[in-house]
Residue, then its C-alpha position, 0 to 999 in steps of 0.5 A: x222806768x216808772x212801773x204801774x204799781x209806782x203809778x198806782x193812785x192810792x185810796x181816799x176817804x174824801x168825796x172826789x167831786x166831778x170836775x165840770x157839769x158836762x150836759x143835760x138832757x131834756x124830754x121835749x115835744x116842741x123839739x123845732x121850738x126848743x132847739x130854736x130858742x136855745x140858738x137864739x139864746x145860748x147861741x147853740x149849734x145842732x152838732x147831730x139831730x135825727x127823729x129820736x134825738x138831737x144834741x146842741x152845742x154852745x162852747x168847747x164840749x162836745x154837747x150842752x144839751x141834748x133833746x130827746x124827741x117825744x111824739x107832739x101829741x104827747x103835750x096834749x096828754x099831759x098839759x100841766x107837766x111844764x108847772x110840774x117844776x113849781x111844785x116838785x123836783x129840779x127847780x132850775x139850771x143856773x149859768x154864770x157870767x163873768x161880768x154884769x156888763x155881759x149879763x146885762x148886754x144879753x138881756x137887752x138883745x133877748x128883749x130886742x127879741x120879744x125874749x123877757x126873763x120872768x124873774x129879775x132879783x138880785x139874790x145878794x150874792x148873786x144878780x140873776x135873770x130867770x128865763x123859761x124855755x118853750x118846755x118851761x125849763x127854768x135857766x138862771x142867768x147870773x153874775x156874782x156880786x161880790x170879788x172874791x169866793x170868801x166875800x160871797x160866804x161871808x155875806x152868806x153867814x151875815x144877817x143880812x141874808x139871814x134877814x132876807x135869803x131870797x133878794x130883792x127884785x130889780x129892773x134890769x133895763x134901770x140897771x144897764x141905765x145905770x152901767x152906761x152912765x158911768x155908775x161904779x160896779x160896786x153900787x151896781x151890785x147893791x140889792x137895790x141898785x136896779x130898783x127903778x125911783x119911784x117903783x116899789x120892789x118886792x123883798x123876799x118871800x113877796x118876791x116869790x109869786x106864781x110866776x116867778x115861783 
């Protein structure tokens, strides 16, 4: 029989990160419109809502996000929180996909429903679609551009990314033009591969203006 002290785990001196992102929790005054668009776009599942709070599900946990109701007036009292995010604090929440097809399949059938990111760059390491829910809670959609972790942290020491940390900006229409037609997935995930011919992209720090900041 193994006793308790055998079991006993002994100290470490390294930091012990969490295992999984479980949820987030967002303040809302649009609680019928945010719960909405997140099943429009996450595909979430009320799994409890009463007056002060509902929680939302879209995969194995047990909830994603949970909105805490506050009075609808309370919008009008402070109308310029939602840009609060531009200037100060948590700047986005960023998903990963496993596949640009996804990613780009996705967009497309936001777009059936009027739903556009508000910023489409591919970062270098990453090709990322930026959406804002009715609060302004900025979601990044990405996918990696490269194979392996190993690529992505040599291209993050490379002078490329020292020349142009932020990416270049792309059509992501152009780009499912492109995955449809046969293009091979390396192209695919070139800084330039979305910009559209005869279309001038913005690079950088030029990538960033008051909509997208």
């Amino acid at each position: 029989m193994v006793s308790t002290a055998d079991r006993s785990p002994a100290p470490v001196s390294t930091a012990l990160p969490p295992d999984l992102l479980a949820h987030f929790v967002v303040k809302t005054a649009r609680a019928t419109e945010m719960i909405e668009w997140y099943r429009t776009v996450m595909g979430a599942v009320v799994v409890h809502e009463d007056e002060q709070i509902a929680f939302l599900t879209w995969d194995e946990e047990s909830h994603r996000l949970a909105l805490v109701k506050i009075p609808p007036p309370t919008r009008f009292v402070f109308p310029l929180a939602r840009f609060k995010r531009k200037v100060y604090g948590v700047d986005h929440l960023a998903f990963t996909y496993h596949s640009l097809e996804r990613l780009l399949l996705n967009y497309e059938r936001l777009a059936g429903l009027g739903i556009e990111p508000v910023w489409s760059i591919n970062h270098g390491p990453t090709t990322s679609l930026y959406y804002e829910d009715p609060d302004g809670t900025r979601l990044e959609f990405q996918t990696e551009n490269f194979p392996t972790p190993e690529e992505t942290a040599a291209f993050f020491s490379s002078p490329e990314f020292a020349q142009n940390p932020i990416g270049v900006t792309f059509d992501p229409s152009y780009l499912l033009e492109r995955l449809r037609a046969g293009a091979p997935l390396e192209s695919l995930t070139r800084r330039d591969a979305g910009v559209r011919p005869g279309t001038r992209p913005r690079v950088n720090r030029r990538a960033i203006t008051f909509r997208t900041l």
